[in-house]
KEMI-215692 format. One record per residue: residue number from 1; residue in one letter; chain; x, y, z of N, C-alpha, C, O in turn. Coordinates in nm, 3 decimals, m for minus. Last residue first. Layout:
% residues N
NUM | A | A | X | Y | Z | X | Y | Z | X | Y | Z | X | Y | Z
...
//
This chain:
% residues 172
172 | X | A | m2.682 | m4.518 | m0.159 | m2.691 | m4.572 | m0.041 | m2.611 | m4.570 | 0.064 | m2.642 | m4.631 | 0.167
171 | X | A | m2.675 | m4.204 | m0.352 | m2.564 | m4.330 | m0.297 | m2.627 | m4.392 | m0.165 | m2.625 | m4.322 | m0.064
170 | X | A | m2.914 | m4.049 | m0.562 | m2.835 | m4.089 | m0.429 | m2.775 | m4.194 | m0.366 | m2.850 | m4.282 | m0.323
169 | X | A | m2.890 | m3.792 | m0.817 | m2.888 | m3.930 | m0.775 | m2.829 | m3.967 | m0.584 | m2.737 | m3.920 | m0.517
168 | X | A | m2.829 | m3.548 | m0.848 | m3.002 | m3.616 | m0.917 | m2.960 | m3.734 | m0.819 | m3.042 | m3.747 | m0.728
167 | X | A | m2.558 | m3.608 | m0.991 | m2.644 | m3.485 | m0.972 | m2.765 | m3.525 | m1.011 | m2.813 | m3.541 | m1.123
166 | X | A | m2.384 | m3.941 | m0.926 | m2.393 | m3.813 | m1.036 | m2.541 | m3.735 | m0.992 | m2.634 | m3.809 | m0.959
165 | X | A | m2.218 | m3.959 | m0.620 | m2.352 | m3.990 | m0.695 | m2.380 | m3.886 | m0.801 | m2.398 | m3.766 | m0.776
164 | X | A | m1.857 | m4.079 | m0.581 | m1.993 | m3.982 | m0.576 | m2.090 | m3.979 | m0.705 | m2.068 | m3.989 | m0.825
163 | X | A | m1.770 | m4.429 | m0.521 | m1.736 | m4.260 | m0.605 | m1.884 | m4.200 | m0.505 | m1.962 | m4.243 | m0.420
162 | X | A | m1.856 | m4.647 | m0.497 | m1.703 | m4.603 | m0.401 | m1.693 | m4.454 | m0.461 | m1.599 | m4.379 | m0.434
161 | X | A | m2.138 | m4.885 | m0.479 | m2.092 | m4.749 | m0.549 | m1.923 | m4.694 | m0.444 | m1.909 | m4.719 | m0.325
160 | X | A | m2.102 | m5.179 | m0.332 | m2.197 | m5.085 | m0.315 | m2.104 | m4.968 | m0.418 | m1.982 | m4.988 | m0.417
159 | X | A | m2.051 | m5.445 | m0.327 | m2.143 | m5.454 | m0.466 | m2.223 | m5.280 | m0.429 | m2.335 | m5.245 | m0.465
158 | X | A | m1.904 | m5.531 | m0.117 | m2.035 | m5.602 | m0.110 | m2.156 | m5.498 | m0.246 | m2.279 | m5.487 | m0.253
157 | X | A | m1.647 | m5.472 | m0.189 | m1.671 | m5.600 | m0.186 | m1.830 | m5.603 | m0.207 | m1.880 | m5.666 | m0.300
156 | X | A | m1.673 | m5.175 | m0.195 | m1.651 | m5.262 | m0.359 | m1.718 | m5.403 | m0.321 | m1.812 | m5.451 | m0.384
155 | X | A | m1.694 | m5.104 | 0.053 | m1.822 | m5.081 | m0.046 | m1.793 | m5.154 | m0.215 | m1.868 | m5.174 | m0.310
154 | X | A | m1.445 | m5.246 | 0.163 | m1.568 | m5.292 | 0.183 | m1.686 | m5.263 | 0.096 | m1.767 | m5.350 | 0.062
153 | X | A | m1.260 | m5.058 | 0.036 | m1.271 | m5.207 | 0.014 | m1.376 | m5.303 | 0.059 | m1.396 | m5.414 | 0.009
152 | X | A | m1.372 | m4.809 | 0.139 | m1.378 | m4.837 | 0.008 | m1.376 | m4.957 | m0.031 | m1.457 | m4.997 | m0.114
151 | X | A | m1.302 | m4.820 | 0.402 | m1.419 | m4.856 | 0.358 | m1.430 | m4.870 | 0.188 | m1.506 | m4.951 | 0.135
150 | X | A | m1.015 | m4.873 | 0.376 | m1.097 | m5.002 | 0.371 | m1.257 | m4.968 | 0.343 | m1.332 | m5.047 | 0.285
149 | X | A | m0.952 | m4.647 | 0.294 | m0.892 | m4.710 | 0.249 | m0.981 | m4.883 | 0.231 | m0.999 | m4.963 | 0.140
148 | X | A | m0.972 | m4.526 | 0.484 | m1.087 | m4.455 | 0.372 | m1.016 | m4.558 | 0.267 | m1.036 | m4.534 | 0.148
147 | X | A | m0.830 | m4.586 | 0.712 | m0.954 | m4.598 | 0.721 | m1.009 | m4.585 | 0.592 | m1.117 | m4.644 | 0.584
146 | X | A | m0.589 | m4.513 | 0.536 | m0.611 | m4.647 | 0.579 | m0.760 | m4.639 | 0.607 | m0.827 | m4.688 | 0.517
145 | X | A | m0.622 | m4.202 | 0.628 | m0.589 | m4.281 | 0.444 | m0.641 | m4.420 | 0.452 | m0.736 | m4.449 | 0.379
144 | X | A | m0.590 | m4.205 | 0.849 | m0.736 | m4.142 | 0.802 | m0.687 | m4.216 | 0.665 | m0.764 | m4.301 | 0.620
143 | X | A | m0.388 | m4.322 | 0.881 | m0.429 | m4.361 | 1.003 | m0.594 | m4.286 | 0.913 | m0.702 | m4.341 | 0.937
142 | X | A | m0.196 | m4.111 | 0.789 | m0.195 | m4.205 | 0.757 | m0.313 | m4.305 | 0.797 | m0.325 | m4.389 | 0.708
141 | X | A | m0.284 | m3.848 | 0.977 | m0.307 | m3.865 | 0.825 | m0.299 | m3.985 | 0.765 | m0.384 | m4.000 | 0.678
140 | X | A | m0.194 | m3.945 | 1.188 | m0.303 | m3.931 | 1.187 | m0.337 | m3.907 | 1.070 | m0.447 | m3.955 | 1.044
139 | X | A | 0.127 | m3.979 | 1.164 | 0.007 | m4.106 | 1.188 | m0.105 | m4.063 | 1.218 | m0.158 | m4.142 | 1.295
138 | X | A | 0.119 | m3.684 | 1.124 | 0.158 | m3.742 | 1.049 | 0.076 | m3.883 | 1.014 | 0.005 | m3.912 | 0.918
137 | X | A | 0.092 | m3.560 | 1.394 | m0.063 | m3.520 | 1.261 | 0.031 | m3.608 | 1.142 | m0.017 | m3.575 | 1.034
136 | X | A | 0.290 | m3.695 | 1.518 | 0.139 | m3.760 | 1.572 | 0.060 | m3.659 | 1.441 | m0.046 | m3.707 | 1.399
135 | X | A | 0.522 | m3.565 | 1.442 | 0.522 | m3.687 | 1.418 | 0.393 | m3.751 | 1.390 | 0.367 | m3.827 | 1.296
134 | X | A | 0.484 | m3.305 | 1.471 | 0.466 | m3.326 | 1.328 | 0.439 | m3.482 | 1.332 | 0.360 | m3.535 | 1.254
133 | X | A | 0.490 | m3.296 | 1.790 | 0.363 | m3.285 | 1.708 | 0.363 | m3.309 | 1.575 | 0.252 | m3.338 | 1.530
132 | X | A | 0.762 | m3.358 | 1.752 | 0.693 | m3.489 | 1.834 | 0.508 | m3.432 | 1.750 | 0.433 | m3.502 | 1.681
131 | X | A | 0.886 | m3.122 | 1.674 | 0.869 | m3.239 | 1.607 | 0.785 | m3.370 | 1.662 | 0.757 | m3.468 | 1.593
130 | X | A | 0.749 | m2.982 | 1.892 | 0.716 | m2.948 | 1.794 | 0.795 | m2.966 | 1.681 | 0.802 | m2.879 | 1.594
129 | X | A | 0.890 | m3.092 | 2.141 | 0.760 | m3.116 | 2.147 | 0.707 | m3.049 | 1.999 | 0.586 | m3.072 | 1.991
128 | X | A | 1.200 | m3.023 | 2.013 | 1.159 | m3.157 | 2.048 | 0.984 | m3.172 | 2.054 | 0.936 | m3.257 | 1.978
127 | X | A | 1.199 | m2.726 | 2.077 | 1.179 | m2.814 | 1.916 | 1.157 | m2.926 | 1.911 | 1.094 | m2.966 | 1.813
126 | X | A | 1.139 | m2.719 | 2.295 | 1.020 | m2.694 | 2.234 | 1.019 | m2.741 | 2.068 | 0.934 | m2.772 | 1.984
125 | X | A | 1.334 | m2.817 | 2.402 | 1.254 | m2.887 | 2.419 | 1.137 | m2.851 | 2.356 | 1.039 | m2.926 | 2.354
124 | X | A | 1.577 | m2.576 | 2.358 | 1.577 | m2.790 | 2.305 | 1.416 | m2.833 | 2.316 | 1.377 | m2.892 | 2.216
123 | X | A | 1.441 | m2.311 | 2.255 | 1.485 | m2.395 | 2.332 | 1.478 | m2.551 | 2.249 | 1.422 | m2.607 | 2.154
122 | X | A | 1.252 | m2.149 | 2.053 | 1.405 | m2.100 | 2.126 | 1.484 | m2.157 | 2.227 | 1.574 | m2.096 | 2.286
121 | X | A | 1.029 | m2.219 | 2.012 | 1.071 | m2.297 | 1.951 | 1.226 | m2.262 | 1.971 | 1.315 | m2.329 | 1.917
120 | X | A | 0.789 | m2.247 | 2.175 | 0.865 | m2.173 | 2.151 | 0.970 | m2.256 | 2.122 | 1.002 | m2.352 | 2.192
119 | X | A | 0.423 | m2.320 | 2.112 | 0.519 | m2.407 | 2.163 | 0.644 | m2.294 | 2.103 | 0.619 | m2.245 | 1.993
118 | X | A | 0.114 | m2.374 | 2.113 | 0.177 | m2.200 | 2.146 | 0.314 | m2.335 | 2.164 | 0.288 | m2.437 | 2.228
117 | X | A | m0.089 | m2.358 | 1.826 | m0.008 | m2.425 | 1.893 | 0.104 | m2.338 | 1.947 | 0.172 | m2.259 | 1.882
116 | X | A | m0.275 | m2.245 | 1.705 | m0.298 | m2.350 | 1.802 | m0.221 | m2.399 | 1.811 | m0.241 | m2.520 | 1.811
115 | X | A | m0.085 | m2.028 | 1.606 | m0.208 | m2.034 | 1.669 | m0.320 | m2.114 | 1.764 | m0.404 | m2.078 | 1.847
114 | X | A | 0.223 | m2.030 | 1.569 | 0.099 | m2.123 | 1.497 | 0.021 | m2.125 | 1.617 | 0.042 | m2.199 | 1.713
113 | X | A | 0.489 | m1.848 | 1.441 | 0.373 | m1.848 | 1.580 | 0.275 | m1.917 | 1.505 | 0.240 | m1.879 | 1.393
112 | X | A | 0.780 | m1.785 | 1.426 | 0.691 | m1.857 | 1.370 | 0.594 | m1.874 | 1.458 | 0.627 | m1.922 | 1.566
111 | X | A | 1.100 | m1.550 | 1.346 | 1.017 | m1.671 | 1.404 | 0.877 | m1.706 | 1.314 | 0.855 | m1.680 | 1.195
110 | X | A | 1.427 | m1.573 | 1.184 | 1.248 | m1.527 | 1.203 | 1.180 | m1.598 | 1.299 | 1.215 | m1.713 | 1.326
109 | X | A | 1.639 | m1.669 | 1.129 | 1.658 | m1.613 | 1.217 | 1.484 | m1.487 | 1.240 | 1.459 | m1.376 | 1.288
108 | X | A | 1.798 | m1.863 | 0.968 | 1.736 | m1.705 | 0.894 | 1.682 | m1.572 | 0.987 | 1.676 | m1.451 | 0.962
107 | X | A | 1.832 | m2.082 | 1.086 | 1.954 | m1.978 | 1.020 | 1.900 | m1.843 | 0.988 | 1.961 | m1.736 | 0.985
106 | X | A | 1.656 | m2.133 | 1.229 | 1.779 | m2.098 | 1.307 | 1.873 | m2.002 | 1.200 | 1.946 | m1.903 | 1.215
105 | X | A | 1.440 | m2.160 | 0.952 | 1.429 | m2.063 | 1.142 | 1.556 | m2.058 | 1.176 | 1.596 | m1.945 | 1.148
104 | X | A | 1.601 | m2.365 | 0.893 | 1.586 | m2.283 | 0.834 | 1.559 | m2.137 | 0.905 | 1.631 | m2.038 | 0.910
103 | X | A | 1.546 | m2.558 | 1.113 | 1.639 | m2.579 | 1.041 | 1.681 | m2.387 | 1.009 | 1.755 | m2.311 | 1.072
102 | X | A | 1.261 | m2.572 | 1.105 | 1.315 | m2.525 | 1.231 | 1.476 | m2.532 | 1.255 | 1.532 | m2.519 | 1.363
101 | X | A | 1.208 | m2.672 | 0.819 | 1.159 | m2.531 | 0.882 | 1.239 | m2.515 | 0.955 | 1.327 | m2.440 | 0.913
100 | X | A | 1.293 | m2.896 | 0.888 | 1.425 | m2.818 | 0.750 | 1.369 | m2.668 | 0.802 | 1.442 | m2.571 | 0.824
99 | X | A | 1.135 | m3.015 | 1.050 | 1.274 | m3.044 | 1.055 | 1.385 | m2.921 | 1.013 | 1.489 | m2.874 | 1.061
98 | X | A | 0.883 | m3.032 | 0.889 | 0.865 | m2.939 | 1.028 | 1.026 | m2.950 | 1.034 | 1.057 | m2.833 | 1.013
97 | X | A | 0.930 | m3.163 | 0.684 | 0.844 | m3.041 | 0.648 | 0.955 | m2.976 | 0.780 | 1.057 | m2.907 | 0.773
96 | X | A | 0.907 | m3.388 | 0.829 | 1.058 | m3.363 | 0.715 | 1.078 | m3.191 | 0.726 | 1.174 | m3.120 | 0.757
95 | X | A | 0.694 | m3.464 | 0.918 | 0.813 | m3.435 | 1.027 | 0.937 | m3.403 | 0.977 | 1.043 | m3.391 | 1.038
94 | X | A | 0.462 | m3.278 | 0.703 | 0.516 | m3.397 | 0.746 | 0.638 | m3.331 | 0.832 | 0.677 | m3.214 | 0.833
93 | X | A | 0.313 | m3.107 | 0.695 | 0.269 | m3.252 | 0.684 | 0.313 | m3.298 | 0.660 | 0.276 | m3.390 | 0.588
92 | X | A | 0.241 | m2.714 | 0.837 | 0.297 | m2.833 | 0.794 | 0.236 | m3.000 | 0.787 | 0.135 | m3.031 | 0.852
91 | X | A | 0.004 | m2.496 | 0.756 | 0.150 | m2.510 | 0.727 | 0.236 | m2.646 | 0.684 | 0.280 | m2.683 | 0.575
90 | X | A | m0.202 | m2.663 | 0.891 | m0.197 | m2.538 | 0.709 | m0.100 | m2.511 | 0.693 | m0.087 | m2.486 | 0.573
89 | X | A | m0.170 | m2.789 | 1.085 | m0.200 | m2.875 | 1.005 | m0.205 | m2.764 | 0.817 | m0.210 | m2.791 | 0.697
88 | X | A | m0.165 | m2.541 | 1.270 | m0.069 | m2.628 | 1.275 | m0.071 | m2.718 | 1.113 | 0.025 | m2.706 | 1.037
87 | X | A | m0.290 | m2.271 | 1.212 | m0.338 | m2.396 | 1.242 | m0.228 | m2.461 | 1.183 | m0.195 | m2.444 | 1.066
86 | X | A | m0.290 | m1.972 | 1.094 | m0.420 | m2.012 | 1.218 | m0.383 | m2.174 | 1.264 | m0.450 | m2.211 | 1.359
85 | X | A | 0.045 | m1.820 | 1.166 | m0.028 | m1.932 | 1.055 | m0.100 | m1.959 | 1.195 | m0.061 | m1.968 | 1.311
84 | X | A | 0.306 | m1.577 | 1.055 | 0.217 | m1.606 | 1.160 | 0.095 | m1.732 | 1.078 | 0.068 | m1.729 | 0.958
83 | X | A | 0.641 | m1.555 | 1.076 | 0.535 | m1.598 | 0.993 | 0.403 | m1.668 | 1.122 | 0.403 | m1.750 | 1.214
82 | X | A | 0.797 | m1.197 | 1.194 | 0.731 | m1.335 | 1.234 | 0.635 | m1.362 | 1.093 | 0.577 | m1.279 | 1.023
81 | X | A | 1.140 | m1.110 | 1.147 | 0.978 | m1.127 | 1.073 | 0.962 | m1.235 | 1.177 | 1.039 | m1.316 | 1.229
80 | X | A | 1.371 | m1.138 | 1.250 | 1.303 | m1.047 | 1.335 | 1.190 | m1.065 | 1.269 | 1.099 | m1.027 | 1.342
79 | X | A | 1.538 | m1.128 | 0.944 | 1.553 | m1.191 | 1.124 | 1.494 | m1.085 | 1.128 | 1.513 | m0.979 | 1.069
78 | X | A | 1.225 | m1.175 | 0.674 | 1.394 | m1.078 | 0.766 | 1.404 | m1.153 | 0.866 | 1.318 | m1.235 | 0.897
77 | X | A | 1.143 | m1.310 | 0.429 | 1.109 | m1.302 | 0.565 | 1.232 | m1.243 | 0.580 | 1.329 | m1.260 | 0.506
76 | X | A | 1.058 | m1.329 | 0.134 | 1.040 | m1.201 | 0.174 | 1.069 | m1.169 | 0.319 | 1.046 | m1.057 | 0.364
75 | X | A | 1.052 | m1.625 | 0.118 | 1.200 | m1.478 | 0.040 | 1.195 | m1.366 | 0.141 | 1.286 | m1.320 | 0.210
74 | X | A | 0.819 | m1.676 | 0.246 | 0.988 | m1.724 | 0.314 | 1.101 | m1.602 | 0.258 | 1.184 | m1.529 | 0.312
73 | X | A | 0.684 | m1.628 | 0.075 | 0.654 | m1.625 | 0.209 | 0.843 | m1.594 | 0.270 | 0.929 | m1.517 | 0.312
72 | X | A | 0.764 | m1.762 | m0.114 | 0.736 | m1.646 | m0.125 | 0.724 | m1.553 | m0.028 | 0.745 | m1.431 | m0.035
71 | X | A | 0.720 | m2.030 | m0.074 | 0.863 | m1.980 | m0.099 | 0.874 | m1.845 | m0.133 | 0.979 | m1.803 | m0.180
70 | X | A | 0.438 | m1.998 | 0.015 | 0.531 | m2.063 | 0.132 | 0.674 | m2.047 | 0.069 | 0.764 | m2.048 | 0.154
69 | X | A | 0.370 | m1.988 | m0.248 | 0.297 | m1.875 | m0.226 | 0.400 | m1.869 | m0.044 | 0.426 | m1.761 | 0.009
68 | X | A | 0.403 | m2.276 | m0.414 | 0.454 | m2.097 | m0.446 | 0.459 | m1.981 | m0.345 | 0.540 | m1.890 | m0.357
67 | X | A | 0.621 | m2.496 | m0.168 | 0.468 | m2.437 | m0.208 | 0.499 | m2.305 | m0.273 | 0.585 | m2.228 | m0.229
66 | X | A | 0.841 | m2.549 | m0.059 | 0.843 | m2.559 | m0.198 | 0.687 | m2.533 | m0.231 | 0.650 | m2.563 | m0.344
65 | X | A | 0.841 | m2.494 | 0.203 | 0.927 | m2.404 | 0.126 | 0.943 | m2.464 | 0.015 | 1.055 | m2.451 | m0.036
64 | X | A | 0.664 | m2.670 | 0.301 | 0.632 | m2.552 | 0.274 | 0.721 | m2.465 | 0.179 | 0.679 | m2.384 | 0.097
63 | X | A | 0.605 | m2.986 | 0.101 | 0.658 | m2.908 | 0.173 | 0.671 | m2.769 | 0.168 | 0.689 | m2.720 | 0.057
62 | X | A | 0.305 | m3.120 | 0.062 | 0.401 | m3.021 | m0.058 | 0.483 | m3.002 | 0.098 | 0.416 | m3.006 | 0.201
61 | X | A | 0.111 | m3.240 | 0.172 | 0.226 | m3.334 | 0.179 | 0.339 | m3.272 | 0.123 | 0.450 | m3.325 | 0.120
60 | X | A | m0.077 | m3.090 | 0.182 | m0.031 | m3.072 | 0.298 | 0.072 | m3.142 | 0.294 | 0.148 | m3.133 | 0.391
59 | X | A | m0.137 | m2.958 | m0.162 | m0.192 | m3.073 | m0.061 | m0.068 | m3.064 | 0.032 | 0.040 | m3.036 | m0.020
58 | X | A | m0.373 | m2.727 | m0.292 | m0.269 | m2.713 | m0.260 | m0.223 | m2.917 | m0.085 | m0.270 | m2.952 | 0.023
57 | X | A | m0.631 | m2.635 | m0.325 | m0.564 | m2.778 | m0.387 | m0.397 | m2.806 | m0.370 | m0.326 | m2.889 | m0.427
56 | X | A | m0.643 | m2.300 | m0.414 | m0.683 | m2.425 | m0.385 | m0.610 | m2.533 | m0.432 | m0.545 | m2.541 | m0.536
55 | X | A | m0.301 | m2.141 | m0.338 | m0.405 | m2.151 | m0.412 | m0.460 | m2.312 | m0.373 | m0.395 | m2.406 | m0.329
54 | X | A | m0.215 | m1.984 | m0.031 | m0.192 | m2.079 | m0.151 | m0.328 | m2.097 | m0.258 | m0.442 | m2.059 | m0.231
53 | X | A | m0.184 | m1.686 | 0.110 | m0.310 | m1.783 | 0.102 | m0.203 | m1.868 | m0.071 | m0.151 | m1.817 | m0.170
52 | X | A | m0.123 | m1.441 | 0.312 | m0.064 | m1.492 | 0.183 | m0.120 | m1.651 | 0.194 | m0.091 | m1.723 | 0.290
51 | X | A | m0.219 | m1.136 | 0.424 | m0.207 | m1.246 | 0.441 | m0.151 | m1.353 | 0.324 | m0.148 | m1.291 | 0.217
50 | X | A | 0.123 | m0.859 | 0.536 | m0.069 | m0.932 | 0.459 | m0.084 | m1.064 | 0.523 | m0.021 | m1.111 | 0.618
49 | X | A | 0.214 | m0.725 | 0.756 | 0.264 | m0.790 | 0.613 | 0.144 | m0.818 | 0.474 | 0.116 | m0.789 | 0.357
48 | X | A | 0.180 | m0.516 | 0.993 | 0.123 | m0.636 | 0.957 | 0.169 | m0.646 | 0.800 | 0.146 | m0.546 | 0.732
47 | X | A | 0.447 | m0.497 | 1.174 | 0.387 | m0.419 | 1.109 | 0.291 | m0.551 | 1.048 | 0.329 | m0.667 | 1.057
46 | X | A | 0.563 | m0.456 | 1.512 | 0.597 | m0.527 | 1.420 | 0.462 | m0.435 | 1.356 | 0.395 | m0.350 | 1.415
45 | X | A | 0.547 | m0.343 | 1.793 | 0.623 | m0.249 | 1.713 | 0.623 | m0.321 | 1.554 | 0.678 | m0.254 | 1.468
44 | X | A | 0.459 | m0.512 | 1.941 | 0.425 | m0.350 | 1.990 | 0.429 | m0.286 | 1.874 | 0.352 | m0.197 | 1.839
43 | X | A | 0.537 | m0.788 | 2.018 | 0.469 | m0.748 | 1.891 | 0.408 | m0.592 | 1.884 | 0.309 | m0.569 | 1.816
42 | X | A | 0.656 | m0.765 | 2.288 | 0.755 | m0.745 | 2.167 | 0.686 | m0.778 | 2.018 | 0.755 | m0.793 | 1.917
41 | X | A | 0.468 | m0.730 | 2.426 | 0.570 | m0.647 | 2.454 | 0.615 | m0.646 | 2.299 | 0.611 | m0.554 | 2.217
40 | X | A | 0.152 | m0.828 | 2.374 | 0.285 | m0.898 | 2.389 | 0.377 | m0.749 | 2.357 | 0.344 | m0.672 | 2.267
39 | X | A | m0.094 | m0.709 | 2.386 | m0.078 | m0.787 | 2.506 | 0.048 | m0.817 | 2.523 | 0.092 | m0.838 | 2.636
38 | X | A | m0.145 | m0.549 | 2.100 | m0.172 | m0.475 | 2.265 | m0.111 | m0.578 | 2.429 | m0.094 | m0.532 | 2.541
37 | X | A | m0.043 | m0.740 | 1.969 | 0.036 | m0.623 | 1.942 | 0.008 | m0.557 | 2.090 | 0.092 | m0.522 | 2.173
36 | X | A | m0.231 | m0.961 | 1.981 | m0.065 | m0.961 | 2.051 | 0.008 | m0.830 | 2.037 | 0.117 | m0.815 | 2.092
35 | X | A | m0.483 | m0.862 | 1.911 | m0.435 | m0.889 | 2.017 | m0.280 | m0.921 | 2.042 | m0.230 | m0.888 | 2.150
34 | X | A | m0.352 | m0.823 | 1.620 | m0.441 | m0.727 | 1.710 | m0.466 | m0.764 | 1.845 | m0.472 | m0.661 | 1.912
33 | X | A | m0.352 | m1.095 | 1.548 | m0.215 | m0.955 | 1.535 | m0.268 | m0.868 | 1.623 | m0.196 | m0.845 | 1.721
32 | X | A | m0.549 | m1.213 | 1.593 | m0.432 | m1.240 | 1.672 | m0.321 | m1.131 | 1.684 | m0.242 | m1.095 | 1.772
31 | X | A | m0.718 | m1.090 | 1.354 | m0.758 | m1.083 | 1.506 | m0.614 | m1.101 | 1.618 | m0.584 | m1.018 | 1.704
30 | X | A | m0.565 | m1.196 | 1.145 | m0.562 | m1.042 | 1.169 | m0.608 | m1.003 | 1.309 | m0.559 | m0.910 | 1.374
29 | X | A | m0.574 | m1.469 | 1.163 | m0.446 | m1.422 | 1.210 | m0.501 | m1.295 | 1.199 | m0.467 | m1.254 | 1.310
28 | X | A | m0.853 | m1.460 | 1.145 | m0.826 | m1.582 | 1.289 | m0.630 | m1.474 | 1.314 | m0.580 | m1.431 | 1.417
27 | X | A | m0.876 | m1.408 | 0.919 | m0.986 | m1.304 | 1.013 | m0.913 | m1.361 | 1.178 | m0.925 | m1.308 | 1.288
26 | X | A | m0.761 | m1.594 | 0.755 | m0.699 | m1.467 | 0.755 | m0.777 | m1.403 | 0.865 | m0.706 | m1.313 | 0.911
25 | X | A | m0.938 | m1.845 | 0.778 | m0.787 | m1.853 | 0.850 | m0.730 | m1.694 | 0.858 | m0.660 | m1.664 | 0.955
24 | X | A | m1.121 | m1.769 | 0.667 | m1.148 | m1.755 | 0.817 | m1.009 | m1.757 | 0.870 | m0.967 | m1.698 | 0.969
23 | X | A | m1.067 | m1.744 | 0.414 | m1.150 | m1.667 | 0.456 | m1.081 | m1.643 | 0.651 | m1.028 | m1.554 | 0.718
22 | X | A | m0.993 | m2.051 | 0.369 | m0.872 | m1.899 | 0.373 | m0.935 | m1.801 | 0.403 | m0.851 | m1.719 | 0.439
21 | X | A | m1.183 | m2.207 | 0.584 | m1.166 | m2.112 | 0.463 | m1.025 | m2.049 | 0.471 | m0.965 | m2.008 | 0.571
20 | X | A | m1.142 | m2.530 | 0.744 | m1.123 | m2.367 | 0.777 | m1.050 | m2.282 | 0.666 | m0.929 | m2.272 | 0.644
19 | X | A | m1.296 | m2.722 | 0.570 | m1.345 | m2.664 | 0.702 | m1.323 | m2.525 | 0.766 | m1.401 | m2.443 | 0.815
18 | X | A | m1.264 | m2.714 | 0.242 | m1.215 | m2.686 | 0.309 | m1.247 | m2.621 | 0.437 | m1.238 | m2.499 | 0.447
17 | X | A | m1.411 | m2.759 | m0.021 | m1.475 | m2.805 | 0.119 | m1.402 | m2.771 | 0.255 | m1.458 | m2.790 | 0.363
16 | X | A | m1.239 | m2.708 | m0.201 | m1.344 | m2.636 | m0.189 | m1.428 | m2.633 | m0.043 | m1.484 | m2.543 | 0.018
15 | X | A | m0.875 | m2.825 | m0.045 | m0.994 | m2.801 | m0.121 | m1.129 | m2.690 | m0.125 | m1.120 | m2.590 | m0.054
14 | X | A | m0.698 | m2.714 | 0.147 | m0.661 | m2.810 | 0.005 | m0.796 | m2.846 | m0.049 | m0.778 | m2.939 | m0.126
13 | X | A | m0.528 | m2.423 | 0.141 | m0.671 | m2.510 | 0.162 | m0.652 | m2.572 | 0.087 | m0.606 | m2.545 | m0.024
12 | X | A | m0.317 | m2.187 | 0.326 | m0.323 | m2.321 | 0.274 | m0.509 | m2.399 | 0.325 | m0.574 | m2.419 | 0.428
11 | X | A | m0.146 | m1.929 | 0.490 | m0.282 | m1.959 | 0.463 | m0.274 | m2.073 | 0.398 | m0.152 | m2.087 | 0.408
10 | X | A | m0.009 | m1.654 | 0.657 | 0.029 | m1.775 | 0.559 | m0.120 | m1.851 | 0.573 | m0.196 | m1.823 | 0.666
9 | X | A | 0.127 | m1.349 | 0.793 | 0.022 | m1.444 | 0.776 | 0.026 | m1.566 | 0.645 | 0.076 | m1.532 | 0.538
8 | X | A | 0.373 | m1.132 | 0.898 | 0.301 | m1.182 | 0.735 | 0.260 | m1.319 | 0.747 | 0.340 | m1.408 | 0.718
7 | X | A | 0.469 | m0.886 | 1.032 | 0.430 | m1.020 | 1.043 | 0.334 | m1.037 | 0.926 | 0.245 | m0.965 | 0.882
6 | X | A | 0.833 | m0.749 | 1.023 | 0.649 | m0.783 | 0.982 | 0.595 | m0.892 | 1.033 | 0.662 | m0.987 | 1.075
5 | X | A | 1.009 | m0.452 | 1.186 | 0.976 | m0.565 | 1.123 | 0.824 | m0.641 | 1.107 | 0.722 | m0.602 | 1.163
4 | X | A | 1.136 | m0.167 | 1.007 | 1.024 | m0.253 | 1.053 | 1.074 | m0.394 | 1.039 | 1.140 | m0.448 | 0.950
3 | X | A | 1.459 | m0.014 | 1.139 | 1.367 | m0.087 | 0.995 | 1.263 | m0.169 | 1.098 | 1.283 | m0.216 | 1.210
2 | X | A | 1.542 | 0.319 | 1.164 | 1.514 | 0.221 | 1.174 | 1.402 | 0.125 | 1.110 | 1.298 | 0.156 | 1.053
1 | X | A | 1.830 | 0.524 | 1.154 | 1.705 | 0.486 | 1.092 | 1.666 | 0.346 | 1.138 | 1.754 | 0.260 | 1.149
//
């Protein structure tokens, strides 16, 4: 007898405004399944899982395997599941995050395909270039905090509003 294996899609928005919907992130991995099943040899035979979406507000600093819906993700994975995810930055945020994953990958023995980011993670060097990527969306989160950091210290200094404009009203 033989057992399937899945690929089960993962999803994360940390807000309403969220650029790429859980909407779109699921249409981005069901499309991919559907092309790698016809193009890649060894997605021929995997089964699609669902998609599994966190709830809003969910913030990129949670590590995955302590998010509900990312330790749920994870129970359910076999050696031989792939977790499939549209975008580097919906999974992981920080180089801790990405560490214990590719940690955890070795022992459990699944893989992991992130969509924009084709890096194989079955060698030294791909785990090396995919901690080197957790490193750089890391100082780029920091690096966006700091910026939003001063304009705020600037719109206090010179006497301008730092919130949003109550309904009706408009912020210079």
């Amino acid at each position: 007898m033989t057992t399937s294996n899945f690929v089960r899609a993962y999803g994360r928005a940390s807000s309403d405004e969220q650029v790429v919907s859980p909407l779109q992130q699921e249409a981005a991995c069901k499309d991919a399944f559907s092309l790698f099943q016809r193009v890649k040899p060894d997605w021929g035979n995997m089964v699609w899982g669902g998609f599994f979406c966190e709830a809003e507000n969910t913030s990129r600093t949670t590590k995955f395997r302590e998010r509900p819906i990312g330790c749920l993700v994870l129970a359910s994975t076999k050696p031989g599941d792939i977790i499939l995810v549209s975008a580097y930055d919906r999974i992981f945020g920080s180089t801790i995050d990405v560490c214990e994953t590719i940690e955890l990958i070795e022992q459990r023995q699944f893989r992991l395909c992130i969509l924009d980011l084709d890096v194989d993670l079955s060698g030294n060097l791909g785990k090396a270039v995919f901690k080197l990527i957790g490193v750089i969306k890391e100082l780029e989160v920091e690096e966006t905090r700091r910026r939003n950091r001063e304009h705020i210290a600037y719109r206090k200094s010179v006497g301008l509003p730092t919130n949003s404009a109550p309904i009706g009203w408009k912020i210079a």
